[in-house]
PADO-583111 format. One line per 10 residues: their letters; for each residue x, y, z negated of C-alpha. Coordinates in Angstrom, 3 decimals, decimal comma. Last residue first. Example, Ala and Ser with C-alpha at 12.3 -4.5 7.8 and 13.67 -1.06 7.14 Angstrom:
// PADO-583111
sa> 13,670 -1,060 -7,140 | 12,300 -4,500 -7,800;
//
This chain:
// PADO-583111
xxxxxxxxxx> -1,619 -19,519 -21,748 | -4,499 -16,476 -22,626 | -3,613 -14,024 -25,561 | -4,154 -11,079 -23,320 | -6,178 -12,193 -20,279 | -3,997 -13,107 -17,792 | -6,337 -11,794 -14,283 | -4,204 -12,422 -11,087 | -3,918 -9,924 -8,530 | -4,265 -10,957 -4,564;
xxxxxxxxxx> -6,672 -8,246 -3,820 | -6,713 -7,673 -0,122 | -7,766 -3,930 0,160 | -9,017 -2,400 3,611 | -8,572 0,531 6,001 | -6,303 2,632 3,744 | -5,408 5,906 5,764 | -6,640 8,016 2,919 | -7,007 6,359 -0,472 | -9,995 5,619 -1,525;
xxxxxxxxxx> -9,671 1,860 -1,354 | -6,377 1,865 -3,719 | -8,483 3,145 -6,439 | -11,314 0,923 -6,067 | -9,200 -2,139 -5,936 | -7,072 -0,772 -9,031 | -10,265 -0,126 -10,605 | -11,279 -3,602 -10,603 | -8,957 -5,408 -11,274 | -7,636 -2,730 -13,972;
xxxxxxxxxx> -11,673 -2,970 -15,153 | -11,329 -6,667 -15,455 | -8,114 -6,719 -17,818 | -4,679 -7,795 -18,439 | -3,840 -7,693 -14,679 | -0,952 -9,421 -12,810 | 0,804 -9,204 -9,691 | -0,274 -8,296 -5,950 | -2,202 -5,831 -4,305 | -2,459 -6,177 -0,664;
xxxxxxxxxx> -3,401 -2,919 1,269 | -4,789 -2,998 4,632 | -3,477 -0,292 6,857 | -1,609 -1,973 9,579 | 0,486 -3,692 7,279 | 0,655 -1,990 3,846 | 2,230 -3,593 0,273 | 1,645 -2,457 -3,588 | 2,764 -4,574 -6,739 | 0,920 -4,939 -9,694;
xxxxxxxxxx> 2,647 -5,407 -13,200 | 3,039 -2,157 -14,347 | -0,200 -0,872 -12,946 | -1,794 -0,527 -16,130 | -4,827 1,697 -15,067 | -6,753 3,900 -17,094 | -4,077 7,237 -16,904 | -4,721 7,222 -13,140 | -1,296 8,994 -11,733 | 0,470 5,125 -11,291;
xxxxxxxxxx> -2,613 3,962 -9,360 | -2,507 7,177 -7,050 | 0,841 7,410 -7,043 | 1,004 3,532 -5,508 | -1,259 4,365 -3,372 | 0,292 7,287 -1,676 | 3,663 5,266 -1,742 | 2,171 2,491 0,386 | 0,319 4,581 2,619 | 3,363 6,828 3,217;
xxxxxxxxxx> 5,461 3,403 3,772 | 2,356 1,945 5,935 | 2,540 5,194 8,250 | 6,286 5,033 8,659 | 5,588 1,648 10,112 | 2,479 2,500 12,339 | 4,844 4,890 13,688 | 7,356 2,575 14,465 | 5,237 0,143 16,161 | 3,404 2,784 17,989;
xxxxxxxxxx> 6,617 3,992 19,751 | 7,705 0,673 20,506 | 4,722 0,602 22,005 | 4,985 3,241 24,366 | 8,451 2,644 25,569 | 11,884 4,020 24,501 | 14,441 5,409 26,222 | 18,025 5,459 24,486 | 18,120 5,475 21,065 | 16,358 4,391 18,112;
xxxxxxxxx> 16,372 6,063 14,443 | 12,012 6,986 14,312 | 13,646 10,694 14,592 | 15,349 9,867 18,090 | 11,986 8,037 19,511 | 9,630 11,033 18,250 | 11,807 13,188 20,764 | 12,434 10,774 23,388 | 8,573 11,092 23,859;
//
């Protein structure tokens, strides 16, 4: 175990859940970036405006959205993505022309 606990940065002995807690970590930030490519590689998706965040697995999207189907698709998207155990959509729809 001191192994994993030297390339999570700590030193010294660590316990079990620290452990957990900093692997759950590194596994939101490869979440996080996985979804984020995925979004950014769908050529149907303006995701210029929508910010990506992980705890525990469930994604929050938030920012803006010119359309429905980016709503919608970026939900979709971000739900197929391996490791993600739920979205929280948090986007706002501005309709272009809209105050």
């Amino acid at each position: 175990m001191p192994a994993l606990a030297q390339d999570a940065g700590t030193r010294g002995s660590v316990g079990a859940e620290q452990v957990v807690i900093t692997s759950t970590r590194a596994s939101d930030r490869e979440v996080t970036k996985k979804v984020e490519t995925a979004l950014r590689s769908n050529p149907y998706v303006d995701d210029s405006h929508i910010t990506v965040s992980v705890r525990d697995g469930v994604v929050t999207l938030e920012g803006i959205v010119v359309d429905t189907s980016d709503l919608r698709d970026a939900v979709l998207i971000s739900s197929r993505v391996a490791g993600v155990k739920r979205v929280v959509d948090d986007l706002e729809l501005h309709r272009l022309g809209d105050d």
